[in-house]
N, CA, C, O and CB atoms as a CASP TS submission, in Angstrom:
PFRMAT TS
TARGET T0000
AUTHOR 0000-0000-0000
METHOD Language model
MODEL 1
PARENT N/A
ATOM      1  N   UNK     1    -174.071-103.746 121.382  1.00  0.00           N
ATOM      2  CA  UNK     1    -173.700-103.003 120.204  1.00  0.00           C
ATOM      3  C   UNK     1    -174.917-102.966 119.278  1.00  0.00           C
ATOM      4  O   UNK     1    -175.647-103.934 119.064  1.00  0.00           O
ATOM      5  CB  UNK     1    -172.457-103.637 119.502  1.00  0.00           C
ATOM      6  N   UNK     2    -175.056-101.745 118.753  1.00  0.00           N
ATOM      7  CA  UNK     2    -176.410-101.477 117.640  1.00  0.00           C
ATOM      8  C   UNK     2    -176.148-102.154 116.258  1.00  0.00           C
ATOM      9  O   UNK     2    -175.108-102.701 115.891  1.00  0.00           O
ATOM     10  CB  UNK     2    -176.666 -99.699 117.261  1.00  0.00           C
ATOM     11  N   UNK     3    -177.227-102.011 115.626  1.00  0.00           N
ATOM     12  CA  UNK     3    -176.992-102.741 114.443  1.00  0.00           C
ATOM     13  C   UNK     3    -175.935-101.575 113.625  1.00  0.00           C
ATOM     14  O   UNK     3    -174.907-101.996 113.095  1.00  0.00           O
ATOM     15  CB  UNK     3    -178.582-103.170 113.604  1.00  0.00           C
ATOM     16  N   UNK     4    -176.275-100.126 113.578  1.00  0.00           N
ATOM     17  CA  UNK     4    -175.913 -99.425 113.558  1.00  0.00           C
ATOM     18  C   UNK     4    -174.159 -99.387 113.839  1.00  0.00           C
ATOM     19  O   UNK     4    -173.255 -99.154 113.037  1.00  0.00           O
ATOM     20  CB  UNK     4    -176.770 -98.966 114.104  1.00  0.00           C
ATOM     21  N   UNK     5    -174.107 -99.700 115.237  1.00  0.00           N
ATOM     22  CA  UNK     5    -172.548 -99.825 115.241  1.00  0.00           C
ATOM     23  C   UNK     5    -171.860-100.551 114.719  1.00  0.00           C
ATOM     24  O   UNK     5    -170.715-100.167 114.482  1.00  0.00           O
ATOM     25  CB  UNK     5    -172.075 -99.979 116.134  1.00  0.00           C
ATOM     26  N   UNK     6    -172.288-101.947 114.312  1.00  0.00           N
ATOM     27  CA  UNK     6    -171.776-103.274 113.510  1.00  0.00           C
ATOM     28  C   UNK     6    -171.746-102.851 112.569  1.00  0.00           C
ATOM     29  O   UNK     6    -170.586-102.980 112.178  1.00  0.00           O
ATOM     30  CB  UNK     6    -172.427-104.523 113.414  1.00  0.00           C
ATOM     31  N   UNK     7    -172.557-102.168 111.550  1.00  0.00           N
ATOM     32  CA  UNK     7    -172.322-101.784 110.430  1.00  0.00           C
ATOM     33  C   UNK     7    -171.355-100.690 110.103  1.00  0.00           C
ATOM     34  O   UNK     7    -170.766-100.611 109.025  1.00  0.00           O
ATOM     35  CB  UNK     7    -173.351-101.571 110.038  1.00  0.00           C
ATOM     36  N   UNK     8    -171.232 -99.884 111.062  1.00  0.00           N
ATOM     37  CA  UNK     8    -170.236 -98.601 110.828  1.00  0.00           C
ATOM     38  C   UNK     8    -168.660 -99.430 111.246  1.00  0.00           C
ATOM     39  O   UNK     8    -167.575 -98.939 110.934  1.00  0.00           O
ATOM     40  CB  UNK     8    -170.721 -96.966 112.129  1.00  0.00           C
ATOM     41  N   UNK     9    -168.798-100.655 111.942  1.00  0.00           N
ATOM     42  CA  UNK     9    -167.505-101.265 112.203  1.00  0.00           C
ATOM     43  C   UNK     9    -167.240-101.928 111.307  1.00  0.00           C
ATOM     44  O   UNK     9    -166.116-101.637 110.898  1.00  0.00           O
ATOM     45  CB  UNK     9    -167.334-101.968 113.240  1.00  0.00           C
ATOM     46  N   UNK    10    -167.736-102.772 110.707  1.00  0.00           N
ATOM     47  CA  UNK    10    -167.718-103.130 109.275  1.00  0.00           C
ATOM     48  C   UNK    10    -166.797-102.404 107.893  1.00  0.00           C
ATOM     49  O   UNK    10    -165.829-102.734 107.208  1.00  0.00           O
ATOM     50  CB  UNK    10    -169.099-102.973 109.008  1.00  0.00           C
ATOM     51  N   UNK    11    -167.976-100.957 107.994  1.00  0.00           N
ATOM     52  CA  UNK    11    -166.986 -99.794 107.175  1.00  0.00           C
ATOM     53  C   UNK    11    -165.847 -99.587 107.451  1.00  0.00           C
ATOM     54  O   UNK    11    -165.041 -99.245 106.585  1.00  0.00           O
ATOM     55  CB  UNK    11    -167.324 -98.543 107.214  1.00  0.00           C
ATOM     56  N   UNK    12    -165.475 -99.768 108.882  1.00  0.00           N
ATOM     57  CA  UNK    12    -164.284 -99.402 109.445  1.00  0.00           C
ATOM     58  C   UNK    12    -163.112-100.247 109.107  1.00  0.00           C
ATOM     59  O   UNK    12    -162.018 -99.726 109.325  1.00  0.00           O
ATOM     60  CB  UNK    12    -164.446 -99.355 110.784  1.00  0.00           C
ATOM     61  N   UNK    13    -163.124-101.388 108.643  1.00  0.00           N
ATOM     62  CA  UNK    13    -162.338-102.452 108.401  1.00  0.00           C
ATOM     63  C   UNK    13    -161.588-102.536 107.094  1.00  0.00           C
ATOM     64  O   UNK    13    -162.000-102.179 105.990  1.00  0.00           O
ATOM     65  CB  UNK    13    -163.096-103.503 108.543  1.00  0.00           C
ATOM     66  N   UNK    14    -160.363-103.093 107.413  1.00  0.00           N
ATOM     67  CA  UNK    14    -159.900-102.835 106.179  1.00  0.00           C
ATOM     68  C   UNK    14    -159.271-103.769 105.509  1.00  0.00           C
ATOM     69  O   UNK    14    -158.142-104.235 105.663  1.00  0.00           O
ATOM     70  CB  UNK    14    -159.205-101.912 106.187  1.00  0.00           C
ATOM     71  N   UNK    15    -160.161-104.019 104.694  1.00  0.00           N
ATOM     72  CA  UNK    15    -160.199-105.836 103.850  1.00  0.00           C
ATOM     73  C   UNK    15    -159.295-105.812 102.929  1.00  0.00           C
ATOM     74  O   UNK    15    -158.822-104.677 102.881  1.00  0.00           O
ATOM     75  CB  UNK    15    -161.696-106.416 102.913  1.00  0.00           C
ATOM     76  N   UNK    16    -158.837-106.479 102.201  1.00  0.00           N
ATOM     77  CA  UNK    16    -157.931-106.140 100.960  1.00  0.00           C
ATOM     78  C   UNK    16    -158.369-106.914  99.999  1.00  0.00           C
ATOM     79  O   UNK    16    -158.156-108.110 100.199  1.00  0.00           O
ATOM     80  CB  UNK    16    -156.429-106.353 101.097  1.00  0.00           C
ATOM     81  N   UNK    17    -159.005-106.600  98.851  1.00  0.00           N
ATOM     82  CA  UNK    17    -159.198-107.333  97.665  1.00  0.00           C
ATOM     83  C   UNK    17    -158.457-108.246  96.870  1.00  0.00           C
ATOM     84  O   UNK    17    -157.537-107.890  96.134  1.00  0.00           O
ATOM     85  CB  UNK    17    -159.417-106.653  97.001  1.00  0.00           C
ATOM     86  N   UNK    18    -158.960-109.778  97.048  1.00  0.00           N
ATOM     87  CA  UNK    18    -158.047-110.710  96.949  1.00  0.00           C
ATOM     88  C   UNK    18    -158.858-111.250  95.722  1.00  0.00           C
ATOM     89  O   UNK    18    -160.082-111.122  95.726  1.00  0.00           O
ATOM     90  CB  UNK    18    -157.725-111.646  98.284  1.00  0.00           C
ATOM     91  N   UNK    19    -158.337-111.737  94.871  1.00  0.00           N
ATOM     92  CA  UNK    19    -158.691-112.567  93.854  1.00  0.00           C
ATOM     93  C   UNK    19    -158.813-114.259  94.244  1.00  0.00           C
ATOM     94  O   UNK    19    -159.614-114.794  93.478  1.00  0.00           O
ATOM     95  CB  UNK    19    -157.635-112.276  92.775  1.00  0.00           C
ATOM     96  N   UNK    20    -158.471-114.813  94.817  1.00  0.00           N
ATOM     97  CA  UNK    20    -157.901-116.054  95.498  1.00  0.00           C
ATOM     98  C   UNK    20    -158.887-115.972  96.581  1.00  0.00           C
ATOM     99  O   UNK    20    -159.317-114.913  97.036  1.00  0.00           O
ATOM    100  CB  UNK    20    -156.228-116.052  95.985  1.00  0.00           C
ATOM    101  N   UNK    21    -159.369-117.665  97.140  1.00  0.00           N
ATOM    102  CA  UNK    21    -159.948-117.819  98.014  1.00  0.00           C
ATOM    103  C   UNK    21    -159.402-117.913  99.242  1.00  0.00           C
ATOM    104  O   UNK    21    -158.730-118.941  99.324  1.00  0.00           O
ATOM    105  CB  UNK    21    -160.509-118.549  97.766  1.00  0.00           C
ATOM    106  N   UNK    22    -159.406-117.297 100.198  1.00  0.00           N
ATOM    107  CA  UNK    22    -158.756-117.680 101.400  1.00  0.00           C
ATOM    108  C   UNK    22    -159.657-117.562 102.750  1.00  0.00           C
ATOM    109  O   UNK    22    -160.641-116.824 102.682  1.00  0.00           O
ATOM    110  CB  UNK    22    -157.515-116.819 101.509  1.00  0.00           C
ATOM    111  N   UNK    23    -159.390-118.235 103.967  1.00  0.00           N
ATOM    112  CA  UNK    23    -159.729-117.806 105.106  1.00  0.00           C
ATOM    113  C   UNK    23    -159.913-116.579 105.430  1.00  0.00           C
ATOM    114  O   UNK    23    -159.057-115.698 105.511  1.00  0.00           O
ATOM    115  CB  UNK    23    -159.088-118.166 105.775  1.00  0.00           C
ATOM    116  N   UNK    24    -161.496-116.477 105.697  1.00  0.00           N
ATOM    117  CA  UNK    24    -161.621-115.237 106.399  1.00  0.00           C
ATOM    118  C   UNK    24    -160.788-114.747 107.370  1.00  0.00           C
ATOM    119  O   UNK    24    -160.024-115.683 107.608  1.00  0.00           O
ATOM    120  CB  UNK    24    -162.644-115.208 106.911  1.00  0.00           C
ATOM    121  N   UNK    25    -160.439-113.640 108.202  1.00  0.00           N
ATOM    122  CA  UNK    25    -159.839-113.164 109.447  1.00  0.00           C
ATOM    123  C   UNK    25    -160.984-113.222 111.060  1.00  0.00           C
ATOM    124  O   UNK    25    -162.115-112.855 111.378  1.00  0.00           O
ATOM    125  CB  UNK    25    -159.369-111.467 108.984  1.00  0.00           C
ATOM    126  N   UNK    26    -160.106-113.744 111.527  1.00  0.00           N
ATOM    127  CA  UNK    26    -160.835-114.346 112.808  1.00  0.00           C
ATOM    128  C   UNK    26    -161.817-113.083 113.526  1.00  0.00           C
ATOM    129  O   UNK    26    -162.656-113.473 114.338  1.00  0.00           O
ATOM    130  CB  UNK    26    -159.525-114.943 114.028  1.00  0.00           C
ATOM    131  N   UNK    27    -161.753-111.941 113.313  1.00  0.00           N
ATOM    132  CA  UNK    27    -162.689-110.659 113.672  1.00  0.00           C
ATOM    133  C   UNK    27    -163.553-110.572 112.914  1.00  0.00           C
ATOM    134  O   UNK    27    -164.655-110.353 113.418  1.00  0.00           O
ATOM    135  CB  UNK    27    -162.168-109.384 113.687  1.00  0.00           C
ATOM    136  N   UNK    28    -163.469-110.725 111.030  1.00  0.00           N
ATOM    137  CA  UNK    28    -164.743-110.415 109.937  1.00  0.00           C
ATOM    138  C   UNK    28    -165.921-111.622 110.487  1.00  0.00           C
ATOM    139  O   UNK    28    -167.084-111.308 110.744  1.00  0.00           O
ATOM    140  CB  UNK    28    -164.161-110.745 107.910  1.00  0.00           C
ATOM    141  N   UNK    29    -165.495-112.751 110.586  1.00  0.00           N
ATOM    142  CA  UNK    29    -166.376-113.945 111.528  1.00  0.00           C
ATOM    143  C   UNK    29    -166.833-113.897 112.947  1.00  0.00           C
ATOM    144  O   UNK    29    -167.988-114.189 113.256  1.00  0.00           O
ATOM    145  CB  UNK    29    -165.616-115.128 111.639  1.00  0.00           C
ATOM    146  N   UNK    30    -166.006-113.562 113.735  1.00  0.00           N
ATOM    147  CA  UNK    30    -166.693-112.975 114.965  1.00  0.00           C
ATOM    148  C   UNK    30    -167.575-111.846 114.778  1.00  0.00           C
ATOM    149  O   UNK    30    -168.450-111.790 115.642  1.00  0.00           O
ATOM    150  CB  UNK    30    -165.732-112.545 115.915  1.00  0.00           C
ATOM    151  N   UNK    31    -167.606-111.000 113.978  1.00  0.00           N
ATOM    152  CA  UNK    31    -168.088-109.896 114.195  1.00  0.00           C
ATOM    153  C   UNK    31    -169.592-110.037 112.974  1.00  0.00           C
ATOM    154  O   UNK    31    -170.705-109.620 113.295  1.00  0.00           O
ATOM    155  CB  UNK    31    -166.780-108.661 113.970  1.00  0.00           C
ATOM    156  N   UNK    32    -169.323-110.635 111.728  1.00  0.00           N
ATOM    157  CA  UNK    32    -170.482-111.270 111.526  1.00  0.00           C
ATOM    158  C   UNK    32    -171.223-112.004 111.826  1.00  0.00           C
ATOM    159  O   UNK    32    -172.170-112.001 111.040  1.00  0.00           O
ATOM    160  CB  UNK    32    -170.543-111.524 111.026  1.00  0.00           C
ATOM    161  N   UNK    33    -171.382-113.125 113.086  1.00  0.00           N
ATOM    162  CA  UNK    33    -171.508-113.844 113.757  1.00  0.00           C
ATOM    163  C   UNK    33    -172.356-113.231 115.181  1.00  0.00           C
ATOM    164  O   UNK    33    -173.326-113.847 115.624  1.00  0.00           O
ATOM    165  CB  UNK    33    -170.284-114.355 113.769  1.00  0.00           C
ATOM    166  N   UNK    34    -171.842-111.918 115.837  1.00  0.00           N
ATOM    167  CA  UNK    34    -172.320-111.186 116.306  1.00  0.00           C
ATOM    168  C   UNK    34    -173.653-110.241 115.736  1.00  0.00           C
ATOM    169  O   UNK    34    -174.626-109.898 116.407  1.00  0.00           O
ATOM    170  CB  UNK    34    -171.370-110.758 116.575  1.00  0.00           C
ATOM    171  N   UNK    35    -173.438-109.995 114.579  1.00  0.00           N
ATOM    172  CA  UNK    35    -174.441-109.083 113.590  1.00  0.00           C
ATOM    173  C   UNK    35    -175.241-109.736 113.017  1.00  0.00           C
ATOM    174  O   UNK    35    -176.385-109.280 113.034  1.00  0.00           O
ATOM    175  CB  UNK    35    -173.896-108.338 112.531  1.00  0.00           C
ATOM    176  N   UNK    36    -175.025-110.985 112.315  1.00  0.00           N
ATOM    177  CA  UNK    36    -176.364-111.913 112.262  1.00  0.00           C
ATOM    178  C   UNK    36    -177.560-111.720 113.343  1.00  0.00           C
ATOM    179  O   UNK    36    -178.616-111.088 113.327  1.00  0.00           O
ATOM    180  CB  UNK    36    -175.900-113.426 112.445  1.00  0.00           C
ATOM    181  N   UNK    37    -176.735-112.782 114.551  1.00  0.00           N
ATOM    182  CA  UNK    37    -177.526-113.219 115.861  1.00  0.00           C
ATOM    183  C   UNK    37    -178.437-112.145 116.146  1.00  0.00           C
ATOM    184  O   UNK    37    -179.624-112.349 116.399  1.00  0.00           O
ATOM    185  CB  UNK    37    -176.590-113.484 117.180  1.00  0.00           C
ATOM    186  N   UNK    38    -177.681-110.508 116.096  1.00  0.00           N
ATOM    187  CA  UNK    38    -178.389-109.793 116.916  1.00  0.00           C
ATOM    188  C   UNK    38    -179.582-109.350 115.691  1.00  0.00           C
ATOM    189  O   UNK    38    -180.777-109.089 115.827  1.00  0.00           O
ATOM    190  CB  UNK    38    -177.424-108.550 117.731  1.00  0.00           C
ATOM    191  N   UNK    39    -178.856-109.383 114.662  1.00  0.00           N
ATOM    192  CA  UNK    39    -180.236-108.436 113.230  1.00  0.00           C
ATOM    193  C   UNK    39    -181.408-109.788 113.670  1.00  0.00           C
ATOM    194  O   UNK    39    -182.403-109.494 114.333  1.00  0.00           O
ATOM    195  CB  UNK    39    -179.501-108.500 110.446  1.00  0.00           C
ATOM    196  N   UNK    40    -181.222-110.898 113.335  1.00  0.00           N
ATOM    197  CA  UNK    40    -181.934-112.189 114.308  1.00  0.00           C
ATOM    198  C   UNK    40    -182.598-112.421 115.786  1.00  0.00           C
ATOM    199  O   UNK    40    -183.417-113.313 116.003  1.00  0.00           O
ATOM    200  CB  UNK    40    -180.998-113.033 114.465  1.00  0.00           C
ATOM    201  N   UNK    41    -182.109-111.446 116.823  1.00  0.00           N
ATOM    202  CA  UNK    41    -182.625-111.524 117.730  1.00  0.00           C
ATOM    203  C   UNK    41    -182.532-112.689 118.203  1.00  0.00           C
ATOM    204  O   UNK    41    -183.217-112.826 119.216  1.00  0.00           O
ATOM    205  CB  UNK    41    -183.563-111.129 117.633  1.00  0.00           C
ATOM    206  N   UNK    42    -181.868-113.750 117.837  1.00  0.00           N
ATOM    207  CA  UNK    42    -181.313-115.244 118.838  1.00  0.00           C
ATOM    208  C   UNK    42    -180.330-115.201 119.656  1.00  0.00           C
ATOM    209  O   UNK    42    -179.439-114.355 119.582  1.00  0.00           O
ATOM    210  CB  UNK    42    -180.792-116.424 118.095  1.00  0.00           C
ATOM    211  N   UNK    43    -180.396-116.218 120.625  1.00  0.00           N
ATOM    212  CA  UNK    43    -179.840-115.901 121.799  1.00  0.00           C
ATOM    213  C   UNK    43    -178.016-117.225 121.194  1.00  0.00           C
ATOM    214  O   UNK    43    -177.747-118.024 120.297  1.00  0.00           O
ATOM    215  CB  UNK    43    -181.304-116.449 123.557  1.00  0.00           C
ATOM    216  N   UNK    44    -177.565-116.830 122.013  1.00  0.00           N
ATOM    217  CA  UNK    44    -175.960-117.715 122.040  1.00  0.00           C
ATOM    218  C   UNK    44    -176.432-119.410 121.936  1.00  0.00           C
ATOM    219  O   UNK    44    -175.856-120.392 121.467  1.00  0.00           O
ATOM    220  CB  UNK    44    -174.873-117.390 123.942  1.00  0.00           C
ATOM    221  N   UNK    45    -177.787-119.221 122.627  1.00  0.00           N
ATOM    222  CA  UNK    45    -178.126-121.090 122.747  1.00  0.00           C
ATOM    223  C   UNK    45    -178.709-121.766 121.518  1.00  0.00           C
ATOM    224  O   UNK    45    -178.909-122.935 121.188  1.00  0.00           O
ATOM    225  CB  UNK    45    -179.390-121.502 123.981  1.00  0.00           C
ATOM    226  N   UNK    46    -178.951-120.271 120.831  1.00  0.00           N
ATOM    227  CA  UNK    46    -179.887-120.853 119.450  1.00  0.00           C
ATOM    228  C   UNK    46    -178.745-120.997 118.008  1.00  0.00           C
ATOM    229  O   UNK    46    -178.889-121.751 117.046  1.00  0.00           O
ATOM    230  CB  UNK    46    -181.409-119.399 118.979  1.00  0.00           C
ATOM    231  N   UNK    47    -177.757-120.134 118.227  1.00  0.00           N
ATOM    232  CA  UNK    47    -176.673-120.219 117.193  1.00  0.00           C
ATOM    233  C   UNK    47    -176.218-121.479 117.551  1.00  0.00           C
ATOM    234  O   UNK    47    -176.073-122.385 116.731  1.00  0.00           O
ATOM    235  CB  UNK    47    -175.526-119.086 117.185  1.00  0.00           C
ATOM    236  N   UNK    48    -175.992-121.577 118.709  1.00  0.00           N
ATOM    237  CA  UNK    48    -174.853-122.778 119.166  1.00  0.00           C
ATOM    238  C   UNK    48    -175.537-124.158 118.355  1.00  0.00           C
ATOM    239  O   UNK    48    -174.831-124.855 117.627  1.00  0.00           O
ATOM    240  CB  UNK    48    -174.771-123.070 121.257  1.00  0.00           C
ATOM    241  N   UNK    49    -177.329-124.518 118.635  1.00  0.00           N
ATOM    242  CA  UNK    49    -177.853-125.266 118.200  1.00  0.00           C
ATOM    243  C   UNK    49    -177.544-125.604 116.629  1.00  0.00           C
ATOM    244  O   UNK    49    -177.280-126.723 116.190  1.00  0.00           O
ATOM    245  CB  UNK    49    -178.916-124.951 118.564  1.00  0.00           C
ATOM    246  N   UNK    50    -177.642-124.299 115.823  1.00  0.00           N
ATOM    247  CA  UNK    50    -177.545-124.313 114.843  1.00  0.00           C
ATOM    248  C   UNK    50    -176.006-124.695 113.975  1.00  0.00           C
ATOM    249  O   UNK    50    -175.766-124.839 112.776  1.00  0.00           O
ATOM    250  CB  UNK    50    -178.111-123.284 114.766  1.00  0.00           C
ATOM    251  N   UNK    51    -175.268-124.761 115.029  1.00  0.00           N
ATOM    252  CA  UNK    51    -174.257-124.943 114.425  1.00  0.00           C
ATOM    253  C   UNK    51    -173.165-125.754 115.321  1.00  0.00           C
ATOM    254  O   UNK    51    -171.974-125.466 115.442  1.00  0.00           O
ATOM    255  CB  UNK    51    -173.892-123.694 113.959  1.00  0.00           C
ATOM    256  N   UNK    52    -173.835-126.795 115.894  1.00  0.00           N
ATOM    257  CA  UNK    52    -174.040-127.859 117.080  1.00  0.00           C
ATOM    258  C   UNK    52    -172.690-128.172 117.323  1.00  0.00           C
ATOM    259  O   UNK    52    -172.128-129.263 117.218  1.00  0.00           O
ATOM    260  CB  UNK    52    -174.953-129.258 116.746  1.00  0.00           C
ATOM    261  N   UNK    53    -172.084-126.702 117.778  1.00  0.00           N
ATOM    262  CA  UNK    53    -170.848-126.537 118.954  1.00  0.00           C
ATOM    263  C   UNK    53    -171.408-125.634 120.458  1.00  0.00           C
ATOM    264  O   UNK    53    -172.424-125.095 120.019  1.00  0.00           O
ATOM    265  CB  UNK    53    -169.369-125.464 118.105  1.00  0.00           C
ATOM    266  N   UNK    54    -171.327-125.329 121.495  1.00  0.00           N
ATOM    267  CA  UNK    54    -170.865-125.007 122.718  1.00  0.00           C
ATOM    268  C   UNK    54    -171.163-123.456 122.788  1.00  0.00           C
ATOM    269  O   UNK    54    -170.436-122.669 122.183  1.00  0.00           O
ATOM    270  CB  UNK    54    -169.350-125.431 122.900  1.00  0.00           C
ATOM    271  N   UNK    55    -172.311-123.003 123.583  1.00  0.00           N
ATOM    272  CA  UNK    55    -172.572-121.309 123.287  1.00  0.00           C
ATOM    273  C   UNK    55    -171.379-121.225 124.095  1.00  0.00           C
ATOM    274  O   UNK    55    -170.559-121.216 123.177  1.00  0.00           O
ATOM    275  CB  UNK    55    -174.178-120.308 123.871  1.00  0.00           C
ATOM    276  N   UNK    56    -170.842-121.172 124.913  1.00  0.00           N
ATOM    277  CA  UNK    56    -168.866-121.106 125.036  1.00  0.00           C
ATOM    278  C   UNK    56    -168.148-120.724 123.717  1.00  0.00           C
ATOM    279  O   UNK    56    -167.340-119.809 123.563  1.00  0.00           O
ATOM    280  CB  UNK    56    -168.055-122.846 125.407  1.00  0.00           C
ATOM    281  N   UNK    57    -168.799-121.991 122.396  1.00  0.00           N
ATOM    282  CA  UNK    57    -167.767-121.130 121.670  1.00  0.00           C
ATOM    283  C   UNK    57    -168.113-120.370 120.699  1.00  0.00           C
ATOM    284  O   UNK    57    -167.413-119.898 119.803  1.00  0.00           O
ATOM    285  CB  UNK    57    -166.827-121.782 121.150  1.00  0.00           C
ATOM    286  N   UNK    58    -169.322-120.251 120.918  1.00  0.00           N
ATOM    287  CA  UNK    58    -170.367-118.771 120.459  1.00  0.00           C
ATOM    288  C   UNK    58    -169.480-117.962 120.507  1.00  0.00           C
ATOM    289  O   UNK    58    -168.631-117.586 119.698  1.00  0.00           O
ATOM    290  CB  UNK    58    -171.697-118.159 121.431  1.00  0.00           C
ATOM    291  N   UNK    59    -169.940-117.493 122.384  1.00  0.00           N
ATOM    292  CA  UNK    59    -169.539-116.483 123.073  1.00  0.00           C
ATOM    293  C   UNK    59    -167.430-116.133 122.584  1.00  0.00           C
ATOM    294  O   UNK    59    -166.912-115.018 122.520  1.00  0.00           O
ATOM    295  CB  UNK    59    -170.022-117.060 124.888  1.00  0.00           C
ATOM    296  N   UNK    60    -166.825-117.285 122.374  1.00  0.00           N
ATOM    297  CA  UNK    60    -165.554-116.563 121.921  1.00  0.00           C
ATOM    298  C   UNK    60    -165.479-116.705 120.880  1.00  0.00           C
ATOM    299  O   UNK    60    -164.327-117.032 120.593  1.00  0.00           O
ATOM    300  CB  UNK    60    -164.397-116.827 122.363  1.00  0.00           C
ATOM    301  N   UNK    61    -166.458-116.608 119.585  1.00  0.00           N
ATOM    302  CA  UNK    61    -165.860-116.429 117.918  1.00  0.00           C
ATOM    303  C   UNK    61    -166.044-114.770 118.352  1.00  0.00           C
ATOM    304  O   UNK    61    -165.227-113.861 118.492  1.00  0.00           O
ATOM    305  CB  UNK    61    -167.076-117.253 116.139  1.00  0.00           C
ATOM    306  N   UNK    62    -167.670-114.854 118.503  1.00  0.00           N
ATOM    307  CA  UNK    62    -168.191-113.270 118.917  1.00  0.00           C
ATOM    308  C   UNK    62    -167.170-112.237 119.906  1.00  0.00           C
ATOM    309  O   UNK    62    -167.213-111.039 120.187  1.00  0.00           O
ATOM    310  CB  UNK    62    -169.702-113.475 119.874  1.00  0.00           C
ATOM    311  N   UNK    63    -166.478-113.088 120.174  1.00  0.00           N
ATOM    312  CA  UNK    63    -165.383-111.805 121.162  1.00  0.00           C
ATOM    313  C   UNK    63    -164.142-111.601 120.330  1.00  0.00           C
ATOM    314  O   UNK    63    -163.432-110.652 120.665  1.00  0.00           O
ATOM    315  CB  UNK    63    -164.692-112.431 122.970  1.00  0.00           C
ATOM    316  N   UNK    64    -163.834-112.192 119.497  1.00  0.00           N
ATOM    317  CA  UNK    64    -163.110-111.663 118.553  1.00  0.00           C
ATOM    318  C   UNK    64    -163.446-111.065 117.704  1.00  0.00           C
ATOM    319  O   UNK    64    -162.732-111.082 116.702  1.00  0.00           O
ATOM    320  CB  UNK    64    -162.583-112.229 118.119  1.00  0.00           C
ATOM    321  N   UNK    65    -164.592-110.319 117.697  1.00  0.00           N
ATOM    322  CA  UNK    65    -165.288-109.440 116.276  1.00  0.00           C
ATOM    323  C   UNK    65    -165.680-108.023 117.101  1.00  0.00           C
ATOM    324  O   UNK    65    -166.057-106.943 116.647  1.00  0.00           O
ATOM    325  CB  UNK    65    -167.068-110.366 115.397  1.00  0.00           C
ATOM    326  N   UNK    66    -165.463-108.413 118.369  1.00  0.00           N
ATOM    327  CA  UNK    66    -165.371-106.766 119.443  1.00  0.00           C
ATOM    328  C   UNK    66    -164.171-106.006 119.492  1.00  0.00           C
ATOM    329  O   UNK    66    -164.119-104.977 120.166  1.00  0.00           O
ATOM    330  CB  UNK    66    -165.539-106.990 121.137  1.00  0.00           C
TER
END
């Protein structure tokens, strides 16, 4: 997916303006998570490092943001 497409999927989404803090939705995180890495050019092994869980569970935050 282009950076291009992440961003037009982004637009596509439809957030609701909350005053209150809450949990993100399990796709706005996968799918930012996906759009970082790639505007970054790091691979699944370098996020994983960075955030010292399992490119396994890289690979499924990022599949919920497809």
């Amino acid at each position: 997916m282009s950076a291009k497409q992440l961003s037009e999927k982004f637009a596509q989404m439809d957030l609701p303006l909350i005053e209150e803090l809450v949990v993100p939705l399990p796709e706005l995180i996968g799918l930012f998570t996906l759009w970082t890495r790639r505007l970054r050019n790091w691979k699944h092994s370098t996020v994983a490092n960075f955030a010292e869980v399992s490119v396994s569970t890289i690979e499924r935050v990022e599949r919920k943001g497809q």
